[in-house]
C-alpha positions in Angstrom: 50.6 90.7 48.3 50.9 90.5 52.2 51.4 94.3 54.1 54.5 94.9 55.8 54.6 96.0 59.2 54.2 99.2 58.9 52.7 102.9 59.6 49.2 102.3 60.4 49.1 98.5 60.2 47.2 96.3 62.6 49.8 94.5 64.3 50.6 98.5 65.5 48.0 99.5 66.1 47.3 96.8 68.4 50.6 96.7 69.9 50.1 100.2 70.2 46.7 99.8 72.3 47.9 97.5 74.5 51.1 99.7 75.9 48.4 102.4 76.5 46.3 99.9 78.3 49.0 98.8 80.6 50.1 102.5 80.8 46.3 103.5 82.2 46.2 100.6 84.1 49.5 101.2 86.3 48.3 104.4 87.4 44.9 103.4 88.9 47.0 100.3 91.0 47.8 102.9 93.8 44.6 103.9 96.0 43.4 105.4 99.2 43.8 102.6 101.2 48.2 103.4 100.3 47.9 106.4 101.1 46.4 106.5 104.5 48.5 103.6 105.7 51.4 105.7 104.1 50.7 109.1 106.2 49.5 107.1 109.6 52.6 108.3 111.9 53.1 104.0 112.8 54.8 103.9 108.7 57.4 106.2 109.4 58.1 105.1 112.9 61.3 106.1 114.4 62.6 105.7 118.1 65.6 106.2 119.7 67.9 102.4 120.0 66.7 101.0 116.6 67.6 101.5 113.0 65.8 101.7 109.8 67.0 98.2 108.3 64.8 97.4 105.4 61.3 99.0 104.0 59.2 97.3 101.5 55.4 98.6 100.7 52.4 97.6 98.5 49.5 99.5 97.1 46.8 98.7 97.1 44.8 98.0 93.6 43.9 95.0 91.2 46.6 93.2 89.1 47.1 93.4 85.6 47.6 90.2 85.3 45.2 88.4 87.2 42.6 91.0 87.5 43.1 90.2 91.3 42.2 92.9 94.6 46.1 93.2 96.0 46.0 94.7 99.8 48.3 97.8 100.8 51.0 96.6 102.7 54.0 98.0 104.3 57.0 96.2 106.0 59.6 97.9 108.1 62.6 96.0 109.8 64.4 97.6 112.4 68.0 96.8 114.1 68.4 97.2 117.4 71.2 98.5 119.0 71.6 97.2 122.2 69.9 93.2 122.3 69.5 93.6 126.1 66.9 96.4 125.7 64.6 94.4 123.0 61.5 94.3 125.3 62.2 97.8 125.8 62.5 98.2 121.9 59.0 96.5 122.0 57.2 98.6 124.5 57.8 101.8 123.3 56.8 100.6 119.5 53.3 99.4 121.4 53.2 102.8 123.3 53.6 105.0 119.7 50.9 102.8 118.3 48.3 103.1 121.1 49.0 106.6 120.9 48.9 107.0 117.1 44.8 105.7 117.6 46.1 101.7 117.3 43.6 99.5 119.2 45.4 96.0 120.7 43.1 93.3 118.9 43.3 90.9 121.8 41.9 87.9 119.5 45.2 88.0 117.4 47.0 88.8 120.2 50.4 86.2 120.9 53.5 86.0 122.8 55.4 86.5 119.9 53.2 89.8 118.4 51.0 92.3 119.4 48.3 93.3 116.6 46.4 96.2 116.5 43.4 97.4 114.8 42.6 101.1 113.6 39.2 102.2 111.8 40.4 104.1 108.6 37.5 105.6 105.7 37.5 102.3 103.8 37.4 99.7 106.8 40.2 98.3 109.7 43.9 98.1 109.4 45.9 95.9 110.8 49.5 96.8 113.0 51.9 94.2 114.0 55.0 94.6 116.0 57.1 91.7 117.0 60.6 90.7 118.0 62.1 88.4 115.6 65.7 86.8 114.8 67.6 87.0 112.0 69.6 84.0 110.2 72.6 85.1 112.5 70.3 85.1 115.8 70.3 88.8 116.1 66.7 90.3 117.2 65.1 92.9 115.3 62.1 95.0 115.8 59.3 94.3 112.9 56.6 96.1 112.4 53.8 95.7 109.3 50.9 97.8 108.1 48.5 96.1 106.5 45.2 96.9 104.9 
């Protein structure tokens, strides 16, 4: 006689086990390293002549899949209203983050981008701001956090 599938049987109680494990394990994927990048004033950065486009973050943790380390990340896109004052656009973003404690790391350091590095508990951070065109040509302001 072969058991059915039922109350109590392995197949559920397995099944069972591994929901919980995936359940514990998406709540230890968000960390410290999140959290500060998340409350530095640079991630909610606002000025006047650009608009929050687009947002997209990452926390930091290991994957459930892979068993990987993934890096805190967060990416903010900004229109700008008025093309002709982008390098303006771009100066004032540099001022707010050598203001916010954002050190210029002059090795990483292009014409295109300006990186910064800022000491958090756990190690550096990395800031970039840049000037970039869309698909249609139209600049816009980005700016990434990055563990």
């Amino acid at each position: 006689m072969s058991q059915t599938p039922g109350r109590g049987s392995p197949r559920r109680l397995a099944i069972g086990l591994l929901g919980l494990t995936i359940f514990l394990g998406l709540g230890a994927c968000g960390g410290e390293r999140s959290s500060e990048l998340r409350d530095d004033p640079m991630a909610g950065y606002e000025a006047a002549g650009i608009q929050l486009k687009h947002e997209s973050s990452q926390k930091d943790g290991k994957s459930l899949v892979t068993g990987k380390l993934i890096s805190a990340d967060i990416t903010r896109v900004y229109d700008i209203a008025d093309v002709s004052m982008s390098d303006q656009i771009l100066e004032g973003a540099i001022t707010a983050a050598e203001q916010a404690g954002w050190m210029v790391d002059r090795e990483l350091a292009s014409l295109s981008s300006t990186r910064f590095r800022k000491e958090f508990e756990w190690g550096y951070g990395s800031l970039r701001l840049s000037i970039s065109k869309t698909m249609n040509g139209k600049p816009v302001l980005l700016l990434g956090l990055h563990e």
